[in-house]
Every structure is written in C-alpha cells, then in structure tokens.
C-alpha positions in Angstrom: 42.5 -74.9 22.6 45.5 -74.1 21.1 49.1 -73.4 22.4 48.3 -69.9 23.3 45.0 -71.3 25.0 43.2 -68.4 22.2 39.7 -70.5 21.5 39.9 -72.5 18.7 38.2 -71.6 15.4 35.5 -73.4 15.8 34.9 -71.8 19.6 35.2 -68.5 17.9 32.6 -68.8 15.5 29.9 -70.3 17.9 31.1 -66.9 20.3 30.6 -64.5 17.2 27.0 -66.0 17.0 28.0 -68.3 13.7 27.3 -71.3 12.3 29.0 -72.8 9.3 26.2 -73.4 6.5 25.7 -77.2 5.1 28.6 -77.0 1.9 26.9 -75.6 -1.3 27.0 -77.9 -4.1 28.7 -76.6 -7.6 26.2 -74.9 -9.8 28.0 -75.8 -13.0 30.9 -78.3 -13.9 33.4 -78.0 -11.5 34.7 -80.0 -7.9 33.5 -78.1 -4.9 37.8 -77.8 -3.5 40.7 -79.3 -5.0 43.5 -80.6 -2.3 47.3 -80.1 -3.2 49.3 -81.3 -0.3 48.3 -79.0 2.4 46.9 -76.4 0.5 42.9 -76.9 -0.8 41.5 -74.1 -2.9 37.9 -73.6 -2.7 35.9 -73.0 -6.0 34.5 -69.4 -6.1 31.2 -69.6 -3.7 28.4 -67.0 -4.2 26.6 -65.8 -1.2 23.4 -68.5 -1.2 21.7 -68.7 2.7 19.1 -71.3 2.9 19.6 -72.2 -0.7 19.2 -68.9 -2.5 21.4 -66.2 -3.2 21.0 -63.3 -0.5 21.5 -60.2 -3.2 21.5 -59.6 -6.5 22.7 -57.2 -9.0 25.6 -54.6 -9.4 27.3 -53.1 -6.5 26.3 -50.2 -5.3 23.6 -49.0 -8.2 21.5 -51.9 -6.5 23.2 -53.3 -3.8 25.0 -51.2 -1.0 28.3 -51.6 -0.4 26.9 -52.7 3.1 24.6 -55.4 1.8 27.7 -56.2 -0.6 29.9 -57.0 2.7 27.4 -59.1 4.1 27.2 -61.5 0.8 31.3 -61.6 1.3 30.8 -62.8 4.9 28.2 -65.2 3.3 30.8 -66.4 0.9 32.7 -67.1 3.8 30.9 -69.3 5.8 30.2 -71.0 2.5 34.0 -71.7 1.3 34.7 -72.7 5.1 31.7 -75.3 5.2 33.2 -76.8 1.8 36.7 -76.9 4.2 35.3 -78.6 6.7 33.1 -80.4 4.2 36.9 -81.8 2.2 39.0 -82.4 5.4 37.0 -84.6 8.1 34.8 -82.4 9.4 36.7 -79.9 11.8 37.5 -76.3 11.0 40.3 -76.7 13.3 42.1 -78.7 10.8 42.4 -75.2 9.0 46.0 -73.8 9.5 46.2 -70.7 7.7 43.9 -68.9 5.6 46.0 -67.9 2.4 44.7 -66.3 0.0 41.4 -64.8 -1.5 39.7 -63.9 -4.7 37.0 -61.4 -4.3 35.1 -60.1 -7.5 32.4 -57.8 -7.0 29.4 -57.5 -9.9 29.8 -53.6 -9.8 28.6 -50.4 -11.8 31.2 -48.8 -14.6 33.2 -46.4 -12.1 32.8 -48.1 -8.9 36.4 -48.6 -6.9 35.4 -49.4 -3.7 35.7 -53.6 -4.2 38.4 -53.3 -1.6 35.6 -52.1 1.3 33.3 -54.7 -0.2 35.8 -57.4 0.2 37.2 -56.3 4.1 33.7 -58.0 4.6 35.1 -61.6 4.0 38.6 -60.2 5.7 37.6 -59.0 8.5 35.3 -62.2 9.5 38.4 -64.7 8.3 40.4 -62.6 10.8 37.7 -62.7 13.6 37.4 -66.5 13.0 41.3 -67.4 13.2 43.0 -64.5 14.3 46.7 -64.0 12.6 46.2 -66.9 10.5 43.3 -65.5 9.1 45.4 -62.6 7.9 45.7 -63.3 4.0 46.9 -62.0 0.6 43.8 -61.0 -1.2 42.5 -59.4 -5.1 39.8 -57.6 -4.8 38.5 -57.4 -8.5 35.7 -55.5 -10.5 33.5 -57.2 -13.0 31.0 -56.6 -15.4 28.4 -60.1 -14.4 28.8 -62.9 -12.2 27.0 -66.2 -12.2 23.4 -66.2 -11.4 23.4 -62.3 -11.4 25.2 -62.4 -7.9 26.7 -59.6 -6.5 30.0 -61.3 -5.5 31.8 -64.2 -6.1 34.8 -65.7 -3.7 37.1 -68.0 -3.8 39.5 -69.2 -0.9 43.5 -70.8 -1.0 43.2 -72.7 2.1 46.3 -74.1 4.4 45.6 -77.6 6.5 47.2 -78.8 9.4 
C-alpha cells in the first residue's frame, strides 16, 4: 500500500481483471527500454496478445475506433511488462507515468487519434491513478510496422 493506503499498482491491475503480458521482444534492431537515471523509455510496442498482433489495418476503414482502443490498452500492458521486465520485477517500482507516443495506422481524413489513444490513457490512469496522468501525442500515419493499427511508446518515471 502506499501512503494514502490507495492499492498499489500492481493490486489495481489484478482488481481491473489484468494481468501484465510476458515482455515482447523487439521485432527489429532496437533495445526493448533504455534507462536514463530515473526515467526509462519504452520502445514503441504494437498490440501483440499471445504472440500475434490483435488487429490489423487502418483505423477506422478496417478497424473501429473501438477495436483501435483496445490495441492501445494492449500496447499498454505490453510497454508496462517491458517496465517491470527492466527494473526488478515490480510495477510498483513505477513512479510516474510521463509521457506517451500514440500513432494510429489511419485512413486519409481520419482525426479521431485522440479517442483512439484515451484507450491507453484511460487504463494508465485506472492502473496508477494521478500518476498515471501524462503528457501525450496522439499522431496520424500513413503504415506502421507489421501492418498494425497502432504503435506506442511510453517515458516512464522510477522510484
């Protein structure tokens, strides 16, 4: 528990019904998270479950906008496991969530990457509360890697 006796992260995501994934490897030449004194930045995760990417294709031609926000909560749970995965195991050692990067693989004309990115948000804020309240991009794009839908990447604070 923490000073406020709020559960901790890590009691918060077994009560939402969560479970952080095993860390994704890198699908191309890059680490998974650099660490910068307290800071880490997670590489940009893509929204794989069970080892393949949950949706495909431009947002919302192909995929919905709600299928869209459930790859960003994906992405999540992803870029926290590669936390855990870099600082000894506990998500409790995460502090603050910072900052995210949110591009969305999206159809000329689309502006909604905002509603498709409240997805990761929203969970981050569920999960830690204020300190999962971050600065954010929300960004339209033409492709992504592997065709995904979205693509997110995660500035990190550590206790």
């Amino acid at each position: 528990m923490n000073n406020q006796n709020l559960p901790s992260a890590t009691e918060t995501l077994a009560q939402l019904g969560l479970a952080l994934p095993i860390a994704p490897k890198p699908v191309a030449s890059y680490v998974p998270a650099v660490r910068t004194g307290n800071l880490l930045i997670v590489s940009g995760q893509l929204p794989f479950r069970d080892g393949k990417l949950i949706a495909t294709g431009k947002v919302p031609s192909v995929v919905s906008i709600e299928a869209a926000q459930e790859c960003a909560r994906q992405c999540v749970l992803n870029g926290l496991a590669v936390a855990v995965a870099q600082c000894g195991g506990s998500l409790d050692a995460v502090s603050r969530i910072v900052r995210l990067g949110v591009f969305v693989a999206c159809d000329d004309g689309f502006s909604d990457q905002p509603k498709v990115a409240n997805g990761a948000s929203d969970l981050l804020q569920q999960i830690f509360g204020e300190s999962g309240r971050h600065a954010r991009a929300a960004v339209g794009t033409n492709a992504l890697p592997l065709n995904s839908c979205i693509e997110i990447e995660m500035m990190i604070e550590l206790r």
